[in-house]
N, C-alpha and C positions, 0 to 999 in steps of 0.2 A: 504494500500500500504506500509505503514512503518513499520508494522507487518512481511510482508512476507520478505520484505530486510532483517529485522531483523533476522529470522530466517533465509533465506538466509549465512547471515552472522557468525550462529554460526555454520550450517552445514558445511562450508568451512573451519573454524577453528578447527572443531572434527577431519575433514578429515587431516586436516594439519598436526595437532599434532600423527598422525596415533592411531591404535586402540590399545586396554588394552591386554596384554600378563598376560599370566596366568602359574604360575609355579605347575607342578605333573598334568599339566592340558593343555592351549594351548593357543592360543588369540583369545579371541571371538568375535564375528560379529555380527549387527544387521538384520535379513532377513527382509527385506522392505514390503513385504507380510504379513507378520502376527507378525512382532514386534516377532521373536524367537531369542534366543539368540543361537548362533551358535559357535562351534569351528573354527578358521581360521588355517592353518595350513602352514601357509610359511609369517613368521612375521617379520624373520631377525636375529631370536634368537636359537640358538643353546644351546641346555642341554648338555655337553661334556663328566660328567659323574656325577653318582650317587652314595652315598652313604647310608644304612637304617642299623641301628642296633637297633634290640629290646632288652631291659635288663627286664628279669621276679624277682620280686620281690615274694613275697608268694605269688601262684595262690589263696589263697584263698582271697584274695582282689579282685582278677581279672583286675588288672592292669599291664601297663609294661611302661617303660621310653623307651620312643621311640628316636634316634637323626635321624638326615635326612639332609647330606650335599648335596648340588648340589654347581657342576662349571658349570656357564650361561657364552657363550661368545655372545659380540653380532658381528655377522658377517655383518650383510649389514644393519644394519637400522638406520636412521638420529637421534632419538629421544631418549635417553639414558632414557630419566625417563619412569618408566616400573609399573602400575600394575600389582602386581601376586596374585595370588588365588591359595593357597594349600589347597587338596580335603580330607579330611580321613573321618571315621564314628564318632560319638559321640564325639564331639569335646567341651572342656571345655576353654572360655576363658582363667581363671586364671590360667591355667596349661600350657598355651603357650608361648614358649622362641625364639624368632626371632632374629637371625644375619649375620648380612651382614658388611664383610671385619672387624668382631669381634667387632663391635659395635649395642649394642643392639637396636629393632627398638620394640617401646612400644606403637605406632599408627599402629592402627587393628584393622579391624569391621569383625565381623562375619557373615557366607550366609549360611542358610541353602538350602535342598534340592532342594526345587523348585523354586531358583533364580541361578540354576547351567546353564551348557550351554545343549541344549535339544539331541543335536550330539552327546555327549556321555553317556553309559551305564556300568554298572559292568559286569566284563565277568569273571565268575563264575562257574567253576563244582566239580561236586565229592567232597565234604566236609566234611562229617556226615564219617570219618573213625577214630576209633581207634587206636591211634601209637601201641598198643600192641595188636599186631596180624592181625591187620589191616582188621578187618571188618569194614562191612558196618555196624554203629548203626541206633538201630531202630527209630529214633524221630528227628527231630532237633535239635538244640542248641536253648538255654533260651537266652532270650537279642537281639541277632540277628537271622534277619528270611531268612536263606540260601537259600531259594529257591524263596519266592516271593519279593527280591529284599533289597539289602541292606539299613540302614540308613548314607544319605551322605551329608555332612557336610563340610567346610573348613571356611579360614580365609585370609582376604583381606591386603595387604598392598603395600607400594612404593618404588623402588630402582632406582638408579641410574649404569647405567651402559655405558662409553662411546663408540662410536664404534668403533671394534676394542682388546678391551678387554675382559677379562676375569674373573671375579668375583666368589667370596664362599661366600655361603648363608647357616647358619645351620639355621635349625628348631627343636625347641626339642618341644615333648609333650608327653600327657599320652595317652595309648591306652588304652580303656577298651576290654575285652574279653568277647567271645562267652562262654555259659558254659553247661556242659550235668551231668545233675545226676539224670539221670531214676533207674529205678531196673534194666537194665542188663547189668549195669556195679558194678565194688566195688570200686574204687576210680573216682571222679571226673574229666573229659578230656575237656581241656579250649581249645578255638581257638581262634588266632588275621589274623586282615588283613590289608594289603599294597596296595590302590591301583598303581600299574604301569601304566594301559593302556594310562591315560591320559599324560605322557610325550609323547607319540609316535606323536602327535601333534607337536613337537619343531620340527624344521631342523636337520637332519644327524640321525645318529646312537649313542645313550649313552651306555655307560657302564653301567652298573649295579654291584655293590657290595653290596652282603645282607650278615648280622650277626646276632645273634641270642645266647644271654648268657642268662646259666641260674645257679640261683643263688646254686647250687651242681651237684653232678654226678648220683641225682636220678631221674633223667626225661628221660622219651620216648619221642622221635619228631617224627611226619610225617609232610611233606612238599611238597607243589607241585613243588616248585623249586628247582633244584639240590643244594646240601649243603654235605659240610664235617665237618664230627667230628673233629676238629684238636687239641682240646684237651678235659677233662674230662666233663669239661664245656660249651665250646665254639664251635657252629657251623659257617661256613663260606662259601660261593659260590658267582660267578658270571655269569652273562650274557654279551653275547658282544653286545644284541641289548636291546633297548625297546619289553619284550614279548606282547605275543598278547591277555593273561588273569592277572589278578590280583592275589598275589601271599598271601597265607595261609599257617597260620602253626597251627596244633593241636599237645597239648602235656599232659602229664601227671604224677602225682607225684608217682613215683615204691612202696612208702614207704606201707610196712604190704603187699605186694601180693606176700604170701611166697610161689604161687605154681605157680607165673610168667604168670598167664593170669588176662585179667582185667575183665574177662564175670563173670557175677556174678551166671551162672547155672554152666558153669562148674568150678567155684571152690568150690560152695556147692557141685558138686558129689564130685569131688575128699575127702573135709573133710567128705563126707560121707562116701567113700569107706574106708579113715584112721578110722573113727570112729568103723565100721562095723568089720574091723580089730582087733581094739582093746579088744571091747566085745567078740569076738570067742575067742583072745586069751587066754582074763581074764578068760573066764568061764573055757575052758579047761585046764587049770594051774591050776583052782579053785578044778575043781574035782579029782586033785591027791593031792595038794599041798596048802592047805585055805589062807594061809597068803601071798606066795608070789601073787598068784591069784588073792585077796582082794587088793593088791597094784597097778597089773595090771587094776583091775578094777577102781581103783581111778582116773587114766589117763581118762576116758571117762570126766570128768569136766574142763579139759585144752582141751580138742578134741572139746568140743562142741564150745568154744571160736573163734574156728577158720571157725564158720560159719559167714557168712556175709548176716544177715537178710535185708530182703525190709522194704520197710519206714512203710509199712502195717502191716508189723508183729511187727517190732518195736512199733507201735499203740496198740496194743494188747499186748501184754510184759508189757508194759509202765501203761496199763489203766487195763487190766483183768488178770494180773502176780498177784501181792499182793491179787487175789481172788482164784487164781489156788492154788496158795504157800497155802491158809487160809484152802482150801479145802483138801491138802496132809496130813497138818500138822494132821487135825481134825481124818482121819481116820488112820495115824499113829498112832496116843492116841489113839483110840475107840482098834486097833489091839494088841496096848499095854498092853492095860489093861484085853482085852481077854483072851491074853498070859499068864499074871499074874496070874486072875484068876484060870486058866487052872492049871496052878502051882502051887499054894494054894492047890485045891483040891486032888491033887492028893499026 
């Protein structure tokens, strides 16, 4: 009997103190039924707007500094102190920076996927495109798996918020990226992601502002969210509501695609067809004119440079080149000395 008051008693008290609010995310509920943890969506808390900037440092880390302001007002709810849960993928404690009204909060525990709430999902399409030329690529991204469901992750902590008011909460962290470097491309195309869906949970409508800097003016972006170039570096767009997907951006470094696509068949045609070029020209220069022709022909060693082998051929090159090289050289000398021969005798 004094068991059950008891618990009596702290159910009354959970209820009292009302339920856990979850920021980039919602306030979730216990369903009585099967113990699920659930999104609540009318908490008292309003997300008023949003802020996300990602900074690309060298894609070839596959990192980015993420910040992430939110204004929470709380409009109708008695209980100021608030757990939140910010949801991203691959999330690193020691690379997390929490502040609320500029005062850093250094108490955090970490949740992975499956202590999230079960009501919501990543709502995800069309990924796998190229910002240069915007095909569809053939394969996935490495690290994360675009189609059977993201890795998601976040980080728990507590604010105060009276009601009535209005509050700024930065979040800073590191974003790792998606990355793609099959054979049919020639430079490597990284993708990061943002979930948004999970504010749509808060009361009203947020604003949304996304940015996106990157560290020169040699990057291709595709984005599923509308974004301006505003300047050589700096992309920037907003939204007037909470969308209804999670928002992705793939991008890629220009550097060495001197004939402006990133497909790696047709930039070998194209350095073939300059190649092919060049051999006609040489040879027909050659047969009026030897010298300048022999010079024309010398261009074929900077033409061939500009092919872009697969990791396959590169294996070959790398392991069975110093036996091909061993094998020219050998019947170079056997034709040399032929020649010589031949020229002695006569």
């Amino acid at each position: 009997m004094k068991k059950r008051i008891l618990v009596l008693i702290l159910v009354t008290l959970i209820i009292a103190v009302g339920v856990l609010s979850y920021a980039n995310a919602a306030a979730p509920y216990q369903r009585p039924s099967d113990n699920a943890l659930l999104f609540d969506d009318n908490t008292g808390m309003a997300l008023v707007e949003e802020w996300i900037a990602f900074r690309i440092g060298d894609p070839r880390n596959r990192d980015a500094e993420v910040e992430v302001i939110y204004h929470l007002k709380n409009e109708t709810r008695e209980v100021s102190s608030i757990d939140l849960l910010f949801i991203a993928p691959y999330l690193e404690d020691a690379e997390i920076g929490i502040f609320f009204d500029n005062v850093q909060i250094t108490d955090f525990t970490m949740k992975k996927a499956d202590k999230l709430p079960a009501n919501w999902e990543v709502s995800l399409e069309m990924a796998r495109i190229d910002p240069i030329g915007l095909r569809t690529l053939e394969h996935d991204f490495s690290n994360w798996d675009f189609y059977s469901g993201w890795s998601k992750e976040g980080f728990q902590f507590t604010i105060n918020i009276p009601k009535g008011e209005t509050k700024e909460l930065k979040m800073l962290y590191k974003s790792s990226s998606g990355y793609y470097s099959y054979d049919d491309i020639v430079n490597d195309v990284y993708t990061q992601l943002y979930y948004l869906t999970p504010a749509s949970f808060w009361n009203g409508n947020a604003k949304v502002n996304m940015a996106i800097e990157f560290p020169s003016d040699n990057f291709e972006l595709y984005t599923n969210m509308p974004l301006e170039k505003v300047s050589p570096t700096l992309y920037q767009g907003s939204l007037d509501q909470i969308p209804d997907e999670e928002w992705f951006f793939n991008y890629v470094d220009k550097t060495g695609l001197i004939f402006f696509t990133n497909s790696r068949s047709v930039h070998n045609s194209i350095a073939l067809s300059v190649l092919v070029v060049v051999l006609i020209t040489g040879l027909l220069i050659r047969s009026k004119h030897k010298l300048p022709g022999t010079l024309v022909l010398l261009l074929l060693l900077p033409v061939i440079l500009l092919f872009r082998f697969t990791y396959g051929t590169m294996f070959f090159l790398m392991y069975l080149g110093p036996i091909v090289a061993g094998i020219a050289i050998f019947f170079f000398f056997v034709g040399y000395m032929i020649k010589r021969n031949h020229q002695q005798k006569s």
